[in-house]
C-alpha positions as CSV (number, residue, x, y, z in Angstrom):
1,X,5.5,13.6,11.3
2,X,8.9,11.7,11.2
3,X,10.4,15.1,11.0
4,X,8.5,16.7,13.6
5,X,9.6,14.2,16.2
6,X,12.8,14.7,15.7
7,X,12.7,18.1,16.0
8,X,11.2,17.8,19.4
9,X,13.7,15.1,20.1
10,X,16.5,17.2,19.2
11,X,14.8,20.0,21.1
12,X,14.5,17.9,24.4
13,X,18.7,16.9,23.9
14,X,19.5,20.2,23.6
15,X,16.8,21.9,26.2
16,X,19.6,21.8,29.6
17,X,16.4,21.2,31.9
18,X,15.3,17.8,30.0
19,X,17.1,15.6,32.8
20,X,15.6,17.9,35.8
21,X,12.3,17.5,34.9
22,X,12.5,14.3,34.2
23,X,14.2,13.6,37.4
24,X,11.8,16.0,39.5
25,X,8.8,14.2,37.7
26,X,10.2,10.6,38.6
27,X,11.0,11.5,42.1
28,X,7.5,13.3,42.5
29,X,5.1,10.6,40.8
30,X,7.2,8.0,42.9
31,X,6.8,9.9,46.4
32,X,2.9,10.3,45.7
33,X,2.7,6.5,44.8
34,X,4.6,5.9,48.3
35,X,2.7,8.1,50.6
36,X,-0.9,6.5,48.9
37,X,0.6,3.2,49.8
38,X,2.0,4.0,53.1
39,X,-1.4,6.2,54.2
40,X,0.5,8.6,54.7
41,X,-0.4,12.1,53.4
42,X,2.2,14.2,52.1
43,X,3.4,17.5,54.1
44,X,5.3,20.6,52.3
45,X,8.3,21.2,55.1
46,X,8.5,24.2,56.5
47,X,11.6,26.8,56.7
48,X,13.2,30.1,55.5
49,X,10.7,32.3,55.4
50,X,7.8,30.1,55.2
51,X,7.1,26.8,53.0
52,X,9.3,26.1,50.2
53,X,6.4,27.2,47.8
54,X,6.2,30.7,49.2
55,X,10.0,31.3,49.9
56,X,11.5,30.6,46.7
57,X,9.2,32.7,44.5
58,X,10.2,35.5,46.9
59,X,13.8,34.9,46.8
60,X,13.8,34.7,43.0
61,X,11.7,38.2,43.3
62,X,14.5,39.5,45.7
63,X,17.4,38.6,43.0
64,X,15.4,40.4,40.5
65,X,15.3,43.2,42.2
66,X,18.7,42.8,43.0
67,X,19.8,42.8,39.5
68,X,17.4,45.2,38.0
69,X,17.5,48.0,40.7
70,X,21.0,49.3,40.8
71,X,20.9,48.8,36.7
72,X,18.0,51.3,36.8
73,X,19.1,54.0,38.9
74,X,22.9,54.1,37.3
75,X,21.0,54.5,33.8
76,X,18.1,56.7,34.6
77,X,18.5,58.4,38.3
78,X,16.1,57.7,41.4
79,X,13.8,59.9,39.7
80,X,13.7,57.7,36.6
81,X,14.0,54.5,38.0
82,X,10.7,53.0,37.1
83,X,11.8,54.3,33.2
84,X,15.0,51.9,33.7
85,X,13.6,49.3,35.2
86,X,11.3,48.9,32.2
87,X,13.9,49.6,29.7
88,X,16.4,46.6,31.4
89,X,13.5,44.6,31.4
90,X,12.5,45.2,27.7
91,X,16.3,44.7,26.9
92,X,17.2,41.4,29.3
93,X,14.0,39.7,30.4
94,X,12.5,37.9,28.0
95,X,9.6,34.8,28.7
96,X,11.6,31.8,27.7
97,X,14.2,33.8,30.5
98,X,11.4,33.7,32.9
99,X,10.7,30.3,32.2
100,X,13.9,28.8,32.5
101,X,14.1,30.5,36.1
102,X,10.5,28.8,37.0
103,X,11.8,25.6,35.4
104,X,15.0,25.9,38.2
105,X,12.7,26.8,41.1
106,X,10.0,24.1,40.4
107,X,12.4,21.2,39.4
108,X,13.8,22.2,42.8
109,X,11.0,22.0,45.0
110,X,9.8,19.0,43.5
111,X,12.7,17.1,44.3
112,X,13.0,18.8,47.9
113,X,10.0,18.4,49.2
114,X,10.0,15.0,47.9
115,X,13.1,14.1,49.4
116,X,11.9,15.7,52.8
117,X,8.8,13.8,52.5
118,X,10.8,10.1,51.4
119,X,13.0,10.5,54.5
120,X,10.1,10.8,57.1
121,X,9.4,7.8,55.6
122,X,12.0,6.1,56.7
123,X,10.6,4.7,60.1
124,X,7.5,3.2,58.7
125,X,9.2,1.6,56.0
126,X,13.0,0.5,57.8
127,X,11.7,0.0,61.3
128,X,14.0,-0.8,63.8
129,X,17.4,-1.4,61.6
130,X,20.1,0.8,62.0
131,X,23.9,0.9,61.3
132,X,24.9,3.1,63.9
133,X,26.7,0.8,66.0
134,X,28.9,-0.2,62.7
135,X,29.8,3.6,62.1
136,X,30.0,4.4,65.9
137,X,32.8,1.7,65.9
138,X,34.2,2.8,62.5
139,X,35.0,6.1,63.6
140,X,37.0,5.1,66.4
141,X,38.8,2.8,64.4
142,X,39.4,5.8,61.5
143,X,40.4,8.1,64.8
144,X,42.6,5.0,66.9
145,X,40.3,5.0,69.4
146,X,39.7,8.4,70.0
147,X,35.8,9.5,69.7
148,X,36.5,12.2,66.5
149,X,34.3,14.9,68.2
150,X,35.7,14.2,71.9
151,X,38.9,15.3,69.6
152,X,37.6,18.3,68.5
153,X,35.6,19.1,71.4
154,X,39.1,19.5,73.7
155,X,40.7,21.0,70.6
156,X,38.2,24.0,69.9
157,X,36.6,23.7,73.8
158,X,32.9,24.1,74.2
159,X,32.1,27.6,74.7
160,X,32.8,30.5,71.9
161,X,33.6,28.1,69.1
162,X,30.3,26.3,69.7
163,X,28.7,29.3,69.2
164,X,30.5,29.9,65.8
165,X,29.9,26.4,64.2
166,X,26.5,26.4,65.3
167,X,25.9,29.5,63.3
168,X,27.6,28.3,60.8
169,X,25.6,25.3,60.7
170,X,22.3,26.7,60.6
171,X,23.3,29.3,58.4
172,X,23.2,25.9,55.9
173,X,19.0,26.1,56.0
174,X,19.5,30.6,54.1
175,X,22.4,29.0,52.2
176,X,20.4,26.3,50.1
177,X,17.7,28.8,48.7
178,X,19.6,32.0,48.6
179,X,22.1,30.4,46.1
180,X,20.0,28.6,44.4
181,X,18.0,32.0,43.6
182,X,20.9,33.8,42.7
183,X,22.7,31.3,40.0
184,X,19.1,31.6,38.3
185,X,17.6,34.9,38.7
186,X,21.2,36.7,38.0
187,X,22.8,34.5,36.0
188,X,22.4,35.2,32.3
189,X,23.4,31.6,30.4
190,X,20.2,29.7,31.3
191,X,22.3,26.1,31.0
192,X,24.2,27.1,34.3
193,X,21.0,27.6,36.2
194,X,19.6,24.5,35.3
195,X,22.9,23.1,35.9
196,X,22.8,24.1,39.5
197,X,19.1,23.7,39.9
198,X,19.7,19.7,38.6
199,X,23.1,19.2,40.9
200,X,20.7,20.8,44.0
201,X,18.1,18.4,43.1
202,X,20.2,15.2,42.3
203,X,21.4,15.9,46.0
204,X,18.1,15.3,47.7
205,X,17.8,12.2,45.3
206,X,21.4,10.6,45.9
207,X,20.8,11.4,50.3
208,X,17.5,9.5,50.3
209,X,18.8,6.9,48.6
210,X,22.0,7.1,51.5
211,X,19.9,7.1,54.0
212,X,17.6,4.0,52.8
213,X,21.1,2.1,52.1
214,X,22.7,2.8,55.7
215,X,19.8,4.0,57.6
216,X,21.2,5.8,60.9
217,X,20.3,8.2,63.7
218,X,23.6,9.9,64.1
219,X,26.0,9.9,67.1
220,X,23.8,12.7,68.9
221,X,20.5,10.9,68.7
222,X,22.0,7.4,69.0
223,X,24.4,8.4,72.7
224,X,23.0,12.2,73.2
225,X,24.8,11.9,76.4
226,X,28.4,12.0,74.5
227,X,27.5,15.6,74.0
228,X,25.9,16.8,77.1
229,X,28.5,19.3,78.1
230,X,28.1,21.3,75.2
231,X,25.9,24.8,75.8
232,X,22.8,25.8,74.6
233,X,22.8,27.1,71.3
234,X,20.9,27.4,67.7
235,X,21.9,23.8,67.0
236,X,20.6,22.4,70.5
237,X,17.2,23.9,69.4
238,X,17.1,22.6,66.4
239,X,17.8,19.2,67.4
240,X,15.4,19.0,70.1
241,X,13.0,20.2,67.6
242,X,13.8,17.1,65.4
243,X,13.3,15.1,68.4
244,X,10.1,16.2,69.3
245,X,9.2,15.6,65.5
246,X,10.5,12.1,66.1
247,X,8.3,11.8,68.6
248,X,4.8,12.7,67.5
249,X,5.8,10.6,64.0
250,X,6.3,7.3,66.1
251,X,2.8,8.4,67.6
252,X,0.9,9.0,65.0
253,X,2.4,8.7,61.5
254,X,-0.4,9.7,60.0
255,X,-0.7,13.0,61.6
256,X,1.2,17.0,61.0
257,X,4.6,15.7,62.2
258,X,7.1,15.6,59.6
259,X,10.1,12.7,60.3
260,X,13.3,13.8,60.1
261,X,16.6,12.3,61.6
262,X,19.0,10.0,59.4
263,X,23.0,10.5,59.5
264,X,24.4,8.9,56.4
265,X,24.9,10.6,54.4
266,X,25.6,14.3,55.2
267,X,23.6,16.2,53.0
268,X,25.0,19.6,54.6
269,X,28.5,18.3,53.6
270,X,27.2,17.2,49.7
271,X,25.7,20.6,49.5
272,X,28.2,22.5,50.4
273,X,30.3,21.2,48.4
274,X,28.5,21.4,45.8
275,X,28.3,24.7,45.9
276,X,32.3,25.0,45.9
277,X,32.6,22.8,42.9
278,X,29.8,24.6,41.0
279,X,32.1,28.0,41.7
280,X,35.2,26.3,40.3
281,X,33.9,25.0,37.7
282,X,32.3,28.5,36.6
283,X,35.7,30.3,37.6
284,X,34.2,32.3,40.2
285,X,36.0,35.4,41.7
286,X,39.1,33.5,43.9
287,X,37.5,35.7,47.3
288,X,34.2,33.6,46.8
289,X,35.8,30.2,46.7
290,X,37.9,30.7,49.5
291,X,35.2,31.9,51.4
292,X,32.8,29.2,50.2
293,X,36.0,26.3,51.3
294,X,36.5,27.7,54.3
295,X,32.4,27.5,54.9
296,X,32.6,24.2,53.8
297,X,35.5,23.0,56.1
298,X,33.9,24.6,59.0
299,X,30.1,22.7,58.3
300,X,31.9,19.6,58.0
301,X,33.4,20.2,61.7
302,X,30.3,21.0,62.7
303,X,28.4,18.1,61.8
304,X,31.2,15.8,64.1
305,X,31.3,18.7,66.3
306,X,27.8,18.5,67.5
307,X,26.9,14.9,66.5
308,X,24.9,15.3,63.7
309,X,27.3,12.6,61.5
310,X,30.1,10.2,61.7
311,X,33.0,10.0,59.6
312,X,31.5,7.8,57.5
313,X,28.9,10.0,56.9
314,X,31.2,13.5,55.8
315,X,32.7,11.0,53.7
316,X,29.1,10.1,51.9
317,X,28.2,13.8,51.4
318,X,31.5,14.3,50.0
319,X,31.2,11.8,47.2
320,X,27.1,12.7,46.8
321,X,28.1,16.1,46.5
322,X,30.6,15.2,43.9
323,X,28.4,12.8,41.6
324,X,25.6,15.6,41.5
325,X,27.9,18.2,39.9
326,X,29.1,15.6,37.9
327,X,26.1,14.0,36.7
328,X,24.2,17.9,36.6
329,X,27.1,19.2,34.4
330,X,26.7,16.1,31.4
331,X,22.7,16.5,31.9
332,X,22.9,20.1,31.0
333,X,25.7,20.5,28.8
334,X,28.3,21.9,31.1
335,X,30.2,18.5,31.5
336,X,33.9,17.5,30.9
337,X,33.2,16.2,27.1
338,X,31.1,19.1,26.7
339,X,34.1,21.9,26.7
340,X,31.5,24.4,27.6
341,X,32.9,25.9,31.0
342,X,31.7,29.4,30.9
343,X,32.5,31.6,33.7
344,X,29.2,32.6,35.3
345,X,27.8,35.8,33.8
346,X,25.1,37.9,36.1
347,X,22.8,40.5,34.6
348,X,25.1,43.5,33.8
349,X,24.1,46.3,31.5
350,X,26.9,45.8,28.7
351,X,28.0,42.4,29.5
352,X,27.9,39.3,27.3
353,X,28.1,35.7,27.9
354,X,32.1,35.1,26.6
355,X,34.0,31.7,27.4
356,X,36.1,32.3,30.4
């Protein structure tokens, strides 16, 4: 018996999705226990393609077929493709591979939708009390009295480059699950998946926590008429559809309307980078963490840009963003004192997983 418990124990040490589910199951049994003591049922947010439920199964379907198809037709034709794809599949994907990759995607949505669901909490449970004044006035002091996007407003101007960080800023909502799905579905060490899936999850943890500690509306919901001037675009809709939400939650808590305003921290900012500090730390091609910087600099001008943040706020996200790769990588084996820093390895016919 002694022995067979510490088998499992070793088991759990070494399993790199122990902390995730652990974490997902904490966060989930906690956000229940809240929304029975509130009254307030619990709501799966919608986005991408449909609810987080429906969407990620499909874009974990997509990077299969991603990964398998080209595989496929190289080794057997178009004509033979259904002989490859059950020959790569034989070879590559096994059940404890498939499980892994359901581990990543339900770990994930637990956490998510929890985090969504905590956060609409926010005004039955904080009221009134916000810190925006504070950060309103500690951004002018960080800028010497200049308004920091007033600064970037007359620097860009508010016509083409509105349009371009606005679509860069709601590209954020395709970025989340599209790179989640491929770090697990192509990626062949299972540990990096679930570290990815864990930093993605510890994310949504660490900003509810942010937004609990500094609760805040955000310069364009606290003075909306500091950013009058800029022009209609994909951003404008979305925060008026926030608003709206706002609206029919102060009404009626209890009813569809899902809550969901708060500035600091800037989970956009702490995603993004964690997404460029997961590709470093794998020793991803140098084209893809350029690209990935540069998206990140650019969604951290947005946020001022359009008044979705203060300062103070990019500077939260930063450090969120930070502790979740950090914390992610010793959970699942892939930290500092671990030495384990394998360059991400996708589904490849001859490949194997080799220390970069």
């Amino acid at each position: 018996m002694v022995f067979m418990l510490s088998e499992w124990w070793r088991w759990l040490r070494e399993w790199p999705y122990t902390f995730g589910v652990a974490l997902s199951l904490f966060v989930g049994i906690f956000t229940i226990g809240m929304s029975q003591s509130l009254g307030i049922e619990l709501k799966d947010p919608e986005g991408f393609l449909g609810p987080a439920y429906v969407r990620l199964p499909l874009i974990a379907l997509a990077f299969f077929a991603l990964g398998v198809l080209p595989m496929a037709i190289r080794r057997a034709g178009f004509k033979g493709i259904k002989r490859g794809v059950i020959e790569i599949v034989n070879e590559q994907w096994t059940w404890g591979r498939v499980l892994h990759i359901g581990t990543g995607l339900t770990t994930f949505y637990v956490c998510y939708v929890s985090y969504r669901n905590l956060k609409s909490f926010l005004p039955t449970l904080m009221g009134d009390i916000r810190y925006d004044r504070f950060l309103f006035e500690l951004d002018y002091w960080l800028m010497l009295g200049n308004p920091p996007e007033q600064v970037l407003h007359t620097i860009l101007g508010t016509g083409f480059s509105a349009q371009i960080l606005s679509i860069v800023y709601v590209s954020y909502l395709m970025v989340v699950p599209l790179s989640l799905g491929a770090f697990l579905v192509l990626n062949r060490d299972v540990s990096l998946g679930a570290w990815y899936a864990t930093a993605l999850s510890l994310n949504w943890l660490l900003g509810v926590v942010s937004y609990y500690a500094v609760p805040s509306l955000g310069p364009a919901f606290y003075e909306p008429a500091r950013f009058q001037l800029l022009p209609e675009s994909g951003v404008t809709s979305l925060q008026n559809s926030l608003a709206r939400n706002a609206t029919n939650f102060y009404e009626n808590p209890t009813g569809p309307a899902i809550y969901g305003i708060a500035g600091f921290a800037s989970l956009h900012v702490s995603v993004v980078l964690t997404v460029c500090l997961f590709l470093r730390r794998t020793d991803q091609a140098k084209w893809l963490q350029n690209f990935a910087w540069t998206y990140m600099v650019l969604t951290g001008m947005a946020t001022i840009y359009f008044g979705w943040h203060y300062l103070a706020d990019v500077l939260g996200g930063a450090l969120i963003g930070w502790l979740s790769v950090a914390i992610a990588g010793w959970a699942t084996g892939n930290g500092f004192l671990h030495q384990k820093h394998h360059k991400l390895q996708l589904t490849a016919e001859d490949d194997e997983v080799v220390p970069a």
